[in-house]
C-alpha positions in Angstrom: 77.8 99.0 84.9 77.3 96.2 87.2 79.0 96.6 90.7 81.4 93.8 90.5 83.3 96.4 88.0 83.0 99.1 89.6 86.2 98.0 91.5 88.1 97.5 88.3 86.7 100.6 86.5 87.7 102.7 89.6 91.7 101.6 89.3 93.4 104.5 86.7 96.8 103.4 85.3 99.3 106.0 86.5 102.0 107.5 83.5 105.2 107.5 83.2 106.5 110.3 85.5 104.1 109.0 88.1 105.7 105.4 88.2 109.0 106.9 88.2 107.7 109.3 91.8 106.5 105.6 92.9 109.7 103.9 92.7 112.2 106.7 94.1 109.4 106.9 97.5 109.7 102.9 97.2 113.4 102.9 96.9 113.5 105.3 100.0 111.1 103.7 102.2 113.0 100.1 101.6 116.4 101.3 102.4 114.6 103.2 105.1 113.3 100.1 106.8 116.2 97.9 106.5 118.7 100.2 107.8 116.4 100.6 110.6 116.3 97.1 111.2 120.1 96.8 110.6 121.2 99.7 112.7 117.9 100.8 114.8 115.3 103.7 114.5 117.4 106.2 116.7 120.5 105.1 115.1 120.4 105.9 111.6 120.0 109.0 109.9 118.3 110.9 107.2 121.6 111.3 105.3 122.4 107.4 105.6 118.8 106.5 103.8 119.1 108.8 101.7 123.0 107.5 100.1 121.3 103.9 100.5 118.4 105.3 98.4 121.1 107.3 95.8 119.0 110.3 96.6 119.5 113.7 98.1 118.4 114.1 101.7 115.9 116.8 100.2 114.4 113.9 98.1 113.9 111.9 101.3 112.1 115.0 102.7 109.8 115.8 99.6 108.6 112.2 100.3 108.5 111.6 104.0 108.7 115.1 105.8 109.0 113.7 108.8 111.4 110.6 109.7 108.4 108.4 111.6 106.2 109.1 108.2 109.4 106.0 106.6 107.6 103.5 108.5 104.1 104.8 108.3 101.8 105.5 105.3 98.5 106.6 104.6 98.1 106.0 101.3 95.7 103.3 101.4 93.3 105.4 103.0 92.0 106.7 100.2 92.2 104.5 97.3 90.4 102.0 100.4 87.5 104.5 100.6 86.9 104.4 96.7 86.6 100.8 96.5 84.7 100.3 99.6 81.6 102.7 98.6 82.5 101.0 94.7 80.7 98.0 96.2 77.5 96.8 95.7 74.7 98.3 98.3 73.2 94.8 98.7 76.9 93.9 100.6 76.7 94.0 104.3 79.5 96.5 105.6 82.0 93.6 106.6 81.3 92.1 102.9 82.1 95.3 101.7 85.1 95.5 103.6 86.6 92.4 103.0 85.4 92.8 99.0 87.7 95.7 98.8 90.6 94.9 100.8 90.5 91.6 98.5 90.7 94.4 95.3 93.4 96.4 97.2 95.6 92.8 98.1 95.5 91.3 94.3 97.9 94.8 92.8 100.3 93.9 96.1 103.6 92.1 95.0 105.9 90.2 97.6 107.9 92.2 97.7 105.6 95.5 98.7 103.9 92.5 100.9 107.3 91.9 102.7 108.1 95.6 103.1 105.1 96.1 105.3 105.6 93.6 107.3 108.8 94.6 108.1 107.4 98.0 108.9 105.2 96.1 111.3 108.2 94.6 112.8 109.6 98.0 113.6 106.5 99.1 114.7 106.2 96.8 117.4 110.1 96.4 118.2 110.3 100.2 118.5 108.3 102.2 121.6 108.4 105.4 119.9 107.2 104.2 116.7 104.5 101.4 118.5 103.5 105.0 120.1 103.3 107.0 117.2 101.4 104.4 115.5 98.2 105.0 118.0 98.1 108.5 115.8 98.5 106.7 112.4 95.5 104.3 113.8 93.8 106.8 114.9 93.8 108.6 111.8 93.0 105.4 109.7 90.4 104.1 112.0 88.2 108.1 111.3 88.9 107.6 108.0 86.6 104.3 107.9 84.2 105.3 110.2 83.5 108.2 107.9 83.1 105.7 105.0 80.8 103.1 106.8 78.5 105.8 108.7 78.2 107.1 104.6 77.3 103.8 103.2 74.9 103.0 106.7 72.9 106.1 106.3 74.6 107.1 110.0 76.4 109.6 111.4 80.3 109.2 111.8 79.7 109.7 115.7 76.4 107.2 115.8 77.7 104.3 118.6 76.9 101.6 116.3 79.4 103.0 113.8 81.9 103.7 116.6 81.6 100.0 117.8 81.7 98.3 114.1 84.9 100.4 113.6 87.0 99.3 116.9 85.4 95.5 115.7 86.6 95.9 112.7 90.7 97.3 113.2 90.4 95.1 116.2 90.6 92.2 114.0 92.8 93.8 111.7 95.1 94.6 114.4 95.6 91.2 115.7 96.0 89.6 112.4 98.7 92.2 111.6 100.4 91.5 114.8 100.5 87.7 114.5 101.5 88.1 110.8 104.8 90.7 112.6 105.6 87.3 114.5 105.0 85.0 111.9 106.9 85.3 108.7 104.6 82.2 106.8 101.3 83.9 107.5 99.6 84.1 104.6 98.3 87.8 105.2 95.1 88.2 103.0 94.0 85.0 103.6 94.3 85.2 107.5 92.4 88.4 107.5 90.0 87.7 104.9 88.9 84.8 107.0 89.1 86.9 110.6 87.0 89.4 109.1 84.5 87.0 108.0 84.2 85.8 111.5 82.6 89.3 111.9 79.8 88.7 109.5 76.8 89.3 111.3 78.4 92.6 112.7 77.1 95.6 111.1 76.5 99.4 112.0 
C-alpha cells in the first residue's frame, strides 16, 4: 500500500439508507440557511424549516438538536483526522494538511460548496452565531492539535503544537472570511496556496 492510496482506500461508500439520512440533514440544513438569510436567525423558526424541508420538526431535532448546530457542523472533523494521519510520514505537517484538505475538497459539489459559504455569511452577519462560532472553533482547532501533536511525536499541550495550530486556522480563518465577502473566490485554491505560504512552519 503506498501512501498516496491510503487517502482513497480510507473513503467507504455509504448504502442506501445512509445516503437517504444525508439528503433529509442536507435538505434541512439548506432550507435552514436560506430562510435564515431571507427572514434572519432570530426570526424564523424550527416549524418554518422544518415545512421548507417537508419534514417533521422532530426530524429537524434528530438532526440538529439545537437550532445554532443548522449553521454549524462538525462533521469534517473526523473524516479530516483520518486522512491527515493517512498521509505519508515523509510530509511535513502543513503538506500533510493541505494533502488532505485537497482529498476532502475533490468529493465537495457546488452546490455543498455554496451552502457553506452561505453558512459563513450568517456567521459573520449574525453576533450570536459569529459568538457561538468561537466554541465550534474552539472545538475544531483541539481536534487538530490532537492529530498534529500525534503525528509530531508531541504532546497536544507542547507550545510548538499550540502555535502551529493558531498558524494554521489563522490562515484558514482569513481565507474563509475573504471567501464570505467574495462570492468568485475560488475556495480550495485560495487556501491551498495560503497554507503553502506556511511551509516552513512545523510543530
Amino acid at each position: 500500500m503506498t501512501p498516496q492510496t491510503q487517502p482513497e482506500q480510507a473513503k467507504t461508500v455509504p448504502g442506501l439508507r445512509e445516503r437517504k439520512k444525508a439528503r433529509t440533514k442536507a435538505a434541512i440544513q439548506r432550507e435552514a440557511v436560506r430562510l435564515f438569510r431571507e427572514q434572519g436567525y432570530t426570526g424564523t423558526t424550527v416549524e418554518q424549516i422544518a415545512e421548507a424541508a417537508e419534514v417533521a420538526p422532530s426530524t429537524v431535532f434528530r438532526y440538529f438538536p439545537t437550532k445554532q448546530d443548522l449553521v454549524f457542523s462538525r462533521d469534517y472533523d473526523l473524516p479530516f483526522a483520518t486522512m491527515f494521519q493517512a498521509q505519508s510520514p515523509d510530509l511535513t505537517p502543513i503538506q500533510a494538511e493541505r494533502q488532505a484538505i485537497r482529498t476532502m475538497l475533490e468529493d465537495v459539489t457546488d452546490q455543498e460548496l455554496a451552502l457553506q459559504r452561505e453558512r459563513w455569511l450568517l456567521i459573520v452577519s449574525e453576533p450570536e452565531l459569529w459568538g457561538a462560532s468561537l466554541g465550534s472553533i474552539s472545538r475544531s482547532m483541539q481536534v487538530m492539535s490532537e492529530q498534529v501533536a500525534k503525528r509530531a511525536g508531541r504532546g497536544a499541550g507542547d507550545a510548538a503544537v499550540r502555535a502551529y495550530t493558531g498558524a494554521v486556522f489563522g490562515v484558514m480563518l482569513q481565507v474563509s472570511l475573504e471567501w464570505a465577502n467574495d462570492p468568485e473566490m475560488d475556495f480550495p485554491t485560495a487556501l491551498d496556496e495560503a497554507l503553502h505560504c506556511l511551509e516552513d512552519l512545523r510543530p
